[in-house]
ROTITOR-648161 format. One line per 8 residues: number of its first residue (from 1); for each residue x, y, z of C-alpha. Coordinates in steps of 0.2 Angstrom, whole numbers, plus 5000, padded with zeros to 4 digits. Each point is the difference from the previous one (the first is absolute). Layout:
BEGIN
NUM> X:Y:Z  ...;
//
This chain:
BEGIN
1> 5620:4474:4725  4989:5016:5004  4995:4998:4982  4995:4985:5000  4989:5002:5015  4991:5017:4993  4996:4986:4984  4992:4988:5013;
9> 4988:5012:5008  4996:5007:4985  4995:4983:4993  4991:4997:5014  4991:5016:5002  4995:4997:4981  4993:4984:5003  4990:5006:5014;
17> 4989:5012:4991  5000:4988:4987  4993:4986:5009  4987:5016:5009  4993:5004:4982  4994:4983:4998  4996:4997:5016  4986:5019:5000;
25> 4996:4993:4982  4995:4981:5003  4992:5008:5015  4988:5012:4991  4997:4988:4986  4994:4988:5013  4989:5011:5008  4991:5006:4984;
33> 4998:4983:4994  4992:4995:5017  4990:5018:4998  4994:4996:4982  4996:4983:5006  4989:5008:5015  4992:5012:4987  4997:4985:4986;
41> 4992:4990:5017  4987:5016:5005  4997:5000:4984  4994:4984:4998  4991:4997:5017  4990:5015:4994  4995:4996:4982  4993:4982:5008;
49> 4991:5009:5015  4992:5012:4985  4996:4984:4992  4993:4990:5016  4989:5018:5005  4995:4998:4981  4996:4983:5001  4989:5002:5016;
57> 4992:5014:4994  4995:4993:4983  4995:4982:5011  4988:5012:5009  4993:5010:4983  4998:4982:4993  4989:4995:5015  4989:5014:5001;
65> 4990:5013:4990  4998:5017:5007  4986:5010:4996  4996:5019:5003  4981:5006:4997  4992:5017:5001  4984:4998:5003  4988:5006:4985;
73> 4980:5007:5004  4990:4989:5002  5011:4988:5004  4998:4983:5012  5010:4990:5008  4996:4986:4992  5002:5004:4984  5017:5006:5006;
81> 5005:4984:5009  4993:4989:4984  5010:5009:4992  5017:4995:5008  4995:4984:4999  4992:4996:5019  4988:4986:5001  4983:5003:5007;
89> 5005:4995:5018  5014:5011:4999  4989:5014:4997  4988:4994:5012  5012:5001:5016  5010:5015:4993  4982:5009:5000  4996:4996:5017;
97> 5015:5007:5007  5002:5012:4992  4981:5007:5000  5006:5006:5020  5010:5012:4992  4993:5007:4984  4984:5001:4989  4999:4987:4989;
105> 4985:5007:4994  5007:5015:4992  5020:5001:4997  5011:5017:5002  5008:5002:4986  5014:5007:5007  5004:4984:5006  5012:4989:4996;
113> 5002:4980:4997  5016:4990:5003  4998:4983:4996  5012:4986:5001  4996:4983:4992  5010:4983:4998  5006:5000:4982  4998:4982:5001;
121> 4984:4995:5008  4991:5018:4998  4995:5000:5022  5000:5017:5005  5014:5005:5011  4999:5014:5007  4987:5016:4998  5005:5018:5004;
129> 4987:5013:4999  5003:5021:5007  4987:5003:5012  5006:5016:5001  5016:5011:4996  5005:4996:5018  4995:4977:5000  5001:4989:4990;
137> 4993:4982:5004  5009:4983:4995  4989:4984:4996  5010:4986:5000  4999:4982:5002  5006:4993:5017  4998:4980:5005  4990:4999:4985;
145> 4989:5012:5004  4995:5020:4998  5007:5013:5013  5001:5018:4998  5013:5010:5007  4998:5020:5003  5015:5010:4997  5001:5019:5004;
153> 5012:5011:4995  5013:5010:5014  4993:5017:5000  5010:5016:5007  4991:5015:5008  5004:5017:4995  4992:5017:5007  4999:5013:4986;
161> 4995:5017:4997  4993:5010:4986  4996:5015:4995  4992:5010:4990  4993:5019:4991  4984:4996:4991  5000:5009:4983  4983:4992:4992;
169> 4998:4983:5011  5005:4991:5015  5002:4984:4989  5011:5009:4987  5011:5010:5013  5002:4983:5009  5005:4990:4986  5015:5012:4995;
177> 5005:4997:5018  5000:4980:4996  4985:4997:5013  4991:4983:4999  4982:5002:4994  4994:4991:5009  5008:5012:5016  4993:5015:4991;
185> 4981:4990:5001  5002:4998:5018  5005:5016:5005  4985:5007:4991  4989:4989:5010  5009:5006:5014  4995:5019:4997  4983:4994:4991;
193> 4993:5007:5014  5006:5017:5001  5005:5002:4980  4993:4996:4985  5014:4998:4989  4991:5004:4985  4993:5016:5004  5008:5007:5015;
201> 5018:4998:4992  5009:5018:4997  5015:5003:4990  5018:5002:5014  4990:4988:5011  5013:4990:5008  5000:4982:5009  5010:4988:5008;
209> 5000:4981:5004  5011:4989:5010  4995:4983:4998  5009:4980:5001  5003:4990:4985  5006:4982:4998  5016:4995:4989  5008:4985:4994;
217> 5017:4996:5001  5004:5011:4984  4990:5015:5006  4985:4996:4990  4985:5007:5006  4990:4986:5006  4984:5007:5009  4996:5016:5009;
225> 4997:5001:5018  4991:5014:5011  4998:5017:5000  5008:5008:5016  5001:5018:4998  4988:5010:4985  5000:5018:4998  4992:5012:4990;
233> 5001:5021:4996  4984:5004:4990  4992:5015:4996  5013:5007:5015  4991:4987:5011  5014:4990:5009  4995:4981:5007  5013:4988:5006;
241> 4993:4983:5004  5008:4985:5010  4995:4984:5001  4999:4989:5018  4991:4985:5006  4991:5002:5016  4997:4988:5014  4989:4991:4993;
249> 5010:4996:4982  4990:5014:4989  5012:5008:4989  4995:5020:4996  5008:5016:4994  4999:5014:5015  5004:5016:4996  5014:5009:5012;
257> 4986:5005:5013  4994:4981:5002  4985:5003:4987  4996:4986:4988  4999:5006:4984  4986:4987:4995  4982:5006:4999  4983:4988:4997;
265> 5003:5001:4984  5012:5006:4986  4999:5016:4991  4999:4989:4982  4999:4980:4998  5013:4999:4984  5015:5006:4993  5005:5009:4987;
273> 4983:5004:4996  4993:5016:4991  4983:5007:5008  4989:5000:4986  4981:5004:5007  4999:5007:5018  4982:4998:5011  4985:5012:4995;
281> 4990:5004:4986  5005:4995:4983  4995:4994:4983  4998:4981:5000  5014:4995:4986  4988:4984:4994  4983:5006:5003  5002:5017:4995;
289> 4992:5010:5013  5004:5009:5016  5000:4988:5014  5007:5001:5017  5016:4990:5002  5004:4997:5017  5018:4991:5000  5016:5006:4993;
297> 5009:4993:4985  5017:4997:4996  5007:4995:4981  5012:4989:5000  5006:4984:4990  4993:4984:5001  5008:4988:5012  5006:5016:5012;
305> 4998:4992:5016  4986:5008:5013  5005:5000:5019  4987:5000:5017  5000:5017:5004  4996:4992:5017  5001:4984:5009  4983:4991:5001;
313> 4989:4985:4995  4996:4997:4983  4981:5004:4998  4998:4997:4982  5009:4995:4986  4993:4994:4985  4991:5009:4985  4987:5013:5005;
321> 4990:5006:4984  5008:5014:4993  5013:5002:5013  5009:4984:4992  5009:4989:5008  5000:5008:5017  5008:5000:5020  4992:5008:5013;
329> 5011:5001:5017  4992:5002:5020  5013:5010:5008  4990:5003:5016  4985:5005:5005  4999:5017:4993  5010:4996:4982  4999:4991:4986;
337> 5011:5001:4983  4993:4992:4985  5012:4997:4982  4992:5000:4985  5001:4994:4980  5015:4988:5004  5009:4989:4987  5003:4984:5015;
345> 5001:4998:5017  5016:4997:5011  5002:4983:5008  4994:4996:5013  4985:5015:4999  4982:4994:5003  4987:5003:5012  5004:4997:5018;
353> 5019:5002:4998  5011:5012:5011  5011:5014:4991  5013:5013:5006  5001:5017:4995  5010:5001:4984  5000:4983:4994  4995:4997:4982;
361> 4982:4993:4998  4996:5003:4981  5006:5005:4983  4997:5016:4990  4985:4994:4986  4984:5006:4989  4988:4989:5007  4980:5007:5002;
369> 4996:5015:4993  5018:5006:4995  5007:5011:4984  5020:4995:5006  5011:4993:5012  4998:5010:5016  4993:4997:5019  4985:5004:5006;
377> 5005:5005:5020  4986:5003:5013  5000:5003:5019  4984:4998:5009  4996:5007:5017  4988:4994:5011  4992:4993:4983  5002:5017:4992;
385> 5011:5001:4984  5012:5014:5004  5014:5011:4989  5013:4990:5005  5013:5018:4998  4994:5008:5009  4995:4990:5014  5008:5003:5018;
393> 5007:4983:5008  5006:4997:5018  5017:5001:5000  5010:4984:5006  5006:4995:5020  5013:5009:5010  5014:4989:5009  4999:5001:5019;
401> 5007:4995:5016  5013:4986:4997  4998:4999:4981  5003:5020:5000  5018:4995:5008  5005:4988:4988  4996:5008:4986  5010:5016:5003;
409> 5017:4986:5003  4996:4995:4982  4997:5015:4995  5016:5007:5006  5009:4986:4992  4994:5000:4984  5004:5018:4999  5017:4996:5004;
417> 5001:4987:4986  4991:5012:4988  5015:5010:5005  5012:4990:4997  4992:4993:4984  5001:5019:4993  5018:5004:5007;
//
């Protein structure tokens, strides 16, 4: 009976684990065949939404032409327009707009063209042209008609510092420390006051800048923004500059005591010039004899740019016998500068109109009487040519009373910056 009975459960207990064996394998068969079938599924929606995104994309190549042109010298726009395929009128009205933002007389080359055109019908689009490294513009066609559209790009400010020991030149010391150029020009104009960089320079000199510069999204330098703080050790001579706008909106670098660094007139009108005839006596290089030369010339390359050594009215500019192609500047009363042998003029640079100290009037030429690239600088006082050298000008304005006050605040702050810049 107890036999019996152990025969029983045993039966049963067998049967149980057999019926469980199935049970965990039907079970995970199931859910792999509903797993594989997911998979398959996936599989399949995404080999058509790869063939819809195909299909759309090749619907939209198969519509349109895109075009990328860089523009040649010499170039126009219309040749570049009838080139793409644009009608007359479709130049006509793409000109008009866009003549508010470019030349159209003469094309940078460093511009570039993005044209989009109906594959079908050959109507312009769309046009994107770079202004600058910063906008672009979009012409495009809106309720059957021409409308521009000005995009600018997100800039990011960013106060930097560098730094310095000059071993031959400010410009080649500056370029190992990865300073813009075009930061190295300005803080030369800064100091062309004070320091002529192409003479005055001593090996061990030592400088410093602290300046804003403008990045993109991916860091790229974009454009550089102002100077704030510019120092320099030469010849043991320490001078630490900071620029601040007064009440009234002028911007200035003062020295630590309040003194503004600018004179009437810069030390030397170019850079990276070599003096190569100074005022006095000499023997005439063209007429052979000894003649009196009463300016003072600096050899450079052609197409150097010149700068006003001081802000004034344009008195002359045109040529002037064997003077070239020539400016003349009223500064004031008392002093005049005149530019000599030049290759062009500046926009913008004819008689009547108002420059500022440093901005560029003229180019580096051999106009006139002239054996080589160079300029011909003189100053004139009270009529009187004069060795512009040696000549003693008034120093710049002090800062008082409430413009005194603000200016050591900023001062004190952009010491702390520089501080923190350095640490």
């Amino acid at each position: 009976m107890v036999q019996n009975l152990n025969k029983k459960n045993l039966k049963f207990i067998i049967s149980g684990l057999i019926f469980l064996i199935i049970s965990v394998f039907f079970f995970l068969n199931q859910n792999y065949y509903n797993k594989n079938k997911e998979i398959k599924n996936y599989t399949e929606f995404k080999g058509e939404l790869i063939n819809f995104h195909s299909l759309i994309k090749n619907k939209i190549q198969n519509q349109h032409n895109k075009k990328t042109i860089g523009i040649k010298k010499g170039q126009s726009l219309n040749s570049i327009l009838s080139e793409a395929g644009a009608s007359q009128k479709e130049i006509f009205n793409i000109s008009k707009i866009l003549r508010q933002y470019i030349s159209l007389k003469q094309l940078n080359t460093n511009q570039i063209f993005e044209i989009l055109t109906n594959k079908n019908t050959g109507e312009i689009i769309r046009l994107t042209v770079n202004l600058d490294n910063i906008n672009s513009l979009h012409i495009f066609k809106k309720d059957n008609k021409f409308v521009a559209n000005k995009i600018e790009k997100v800039l990011y400010k960013k106060t930097v510092l560098g730094e310095g020991l000059i071993k031959s030149s400010l410009f080649q010391a500056a370029q190992k420390e990865n300073i813009d150029a075009e930061v190295v020009v300005d803080f030369a104009r800064i100091f062309g006051f004070e320091i002529d960089f192409q003479r005055d320079i001593r090996k061990n000199d030592i400088f410093q800048i602290v300046y804003d510069k403008y990045v993109d999204d991916d860091g790229e330098l974009q454009k550089n923004g102002e100077i704030i703080y510019a120092y320099m050790k030469n010849r043991g001579r320490e001078i630490a500059l900071y620029r601040f706008v007064d009440q009234k909106g002028i911007p200035g670098y003062y020295q630590t005591n309040g003194k503004s660094i600018e004179k009437a007139l810069m030390k030397t009108p170019i850079n990276g010039a070599r003096l190569s005839s100074t005022y006095g006596m000499r023997k005439h290089p063209i007429l052979g004899y000894n003649k009196m030369h009463r300016g003072t010339d600096f050899a450079a390359p052609k197409g150097t740019p010149i700068m006003a050594s001081g802000s004034g009215i344009i008195e002359m500019a045109k040529w002037n016998g064997a003077y070239g192609k020539y400016i003349r500047i009223r500064h004031n009363s008392k002093y005049k500068t005149a530019y000599a042998h030049l290759n062009g003029y500046a926009r913008g640079i004819k008689r009547g109109a108002k420059v500022r100290q440093g901005q560029i009037i003229g180019y580096v030429g051999s106009t006139g009487r002239s054996t080589g690239p160079h300029l011909h600088y003189e100053v004139l006082v009270n009529g009187k040519r004069m060795n512009s050298q040696r000549l003693k000008l008034p120093s710049g304005r002090t800062l008082r009373g409430e413009d005194r006050e603000k200016f050591e605040i900023s001062r004190i702050k952009i010491d702390v910056m520089r501080s923190n810049l350095v640490n």
